[in-house]
C-alpha positions in Angstrom: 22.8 148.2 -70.3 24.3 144.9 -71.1 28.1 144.9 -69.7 30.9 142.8 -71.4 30.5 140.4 -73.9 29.1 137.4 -71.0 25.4 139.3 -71.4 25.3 140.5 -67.8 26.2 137.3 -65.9 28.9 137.1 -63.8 30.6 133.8 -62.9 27.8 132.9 -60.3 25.2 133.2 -63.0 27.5 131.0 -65.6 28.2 128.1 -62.3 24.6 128.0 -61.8 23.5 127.5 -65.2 26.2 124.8 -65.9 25.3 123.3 -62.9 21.3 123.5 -63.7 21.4 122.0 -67.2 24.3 118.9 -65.8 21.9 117.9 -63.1 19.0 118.6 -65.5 20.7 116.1 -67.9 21.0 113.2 -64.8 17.4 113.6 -64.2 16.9 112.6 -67.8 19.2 109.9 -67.9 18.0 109.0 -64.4 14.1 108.8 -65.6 14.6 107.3 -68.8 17.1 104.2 -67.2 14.0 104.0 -64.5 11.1 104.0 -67.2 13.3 101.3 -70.0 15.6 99.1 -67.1 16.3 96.5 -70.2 17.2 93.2 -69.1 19.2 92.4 -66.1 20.3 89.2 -63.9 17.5 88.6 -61.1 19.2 91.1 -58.6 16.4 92.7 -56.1 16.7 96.3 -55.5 15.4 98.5 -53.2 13.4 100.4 -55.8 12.1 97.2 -57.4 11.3 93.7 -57.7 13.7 91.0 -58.8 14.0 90.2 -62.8 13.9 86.5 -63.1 16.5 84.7 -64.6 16.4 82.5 -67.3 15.5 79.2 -66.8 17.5 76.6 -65.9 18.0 73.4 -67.8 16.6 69.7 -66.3 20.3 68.8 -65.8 21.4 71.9 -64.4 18.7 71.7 -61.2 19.3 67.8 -60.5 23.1 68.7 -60.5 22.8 71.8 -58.3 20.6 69.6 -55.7 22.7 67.0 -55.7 26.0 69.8 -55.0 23.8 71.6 -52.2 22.7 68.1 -51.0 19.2 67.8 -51.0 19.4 64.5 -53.0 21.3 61.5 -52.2 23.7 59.9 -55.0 21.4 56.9 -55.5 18.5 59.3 -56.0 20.7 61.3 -58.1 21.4 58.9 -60.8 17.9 57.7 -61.0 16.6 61.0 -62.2 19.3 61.3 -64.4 18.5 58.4 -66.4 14.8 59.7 -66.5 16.3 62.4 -68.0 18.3 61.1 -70.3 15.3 58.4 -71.4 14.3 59.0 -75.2 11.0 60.5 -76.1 10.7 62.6 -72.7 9.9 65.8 -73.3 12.1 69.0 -71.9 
């Protein structure tokens, strides 16, 4: 016979169900963010490959060269009037 209005379940059997159906919602939540990641910054993880960024203007890579120093001055400011030449294509 059932006892008490909780159906037979004492405080055990409510902890475990409330417990069951949380972590059965994380696993959900979990699979789904695994299955659609969307679009992130290229950030390698241990579970996956790295998303590429997007790509980076002409400009943008002769100026980051020049700051990290793989190109002198001189060198700089002839590529940057290639660039800047009309009719080149970017």
């Amino acid at each position: 016979m059932m006892n008490g209005l909780n159906g037979g379940m004492g405080a055990g059997g409510w902890l475990f169900m409330s417990l069951f159906w949380v972590l059965l919602l994380v696993v959900i939540v979990w699979a789904a963010a695994r299955l659609f990641p969307g679009s992130r910054d290229s950030v390698a993880t241990a579970t996956g490959p790295a998303v590429e960024p997007a790509a980076e203007r002409p400009q943008q890579i002769l100026d980051r060269r020049l700051a990290s120093g793989e190109i002198d001055v001189e060198t700089y400011e002839q590529l940057r009037e290639t660039l800047a030449k009309p009719g080149r294509v970017s």
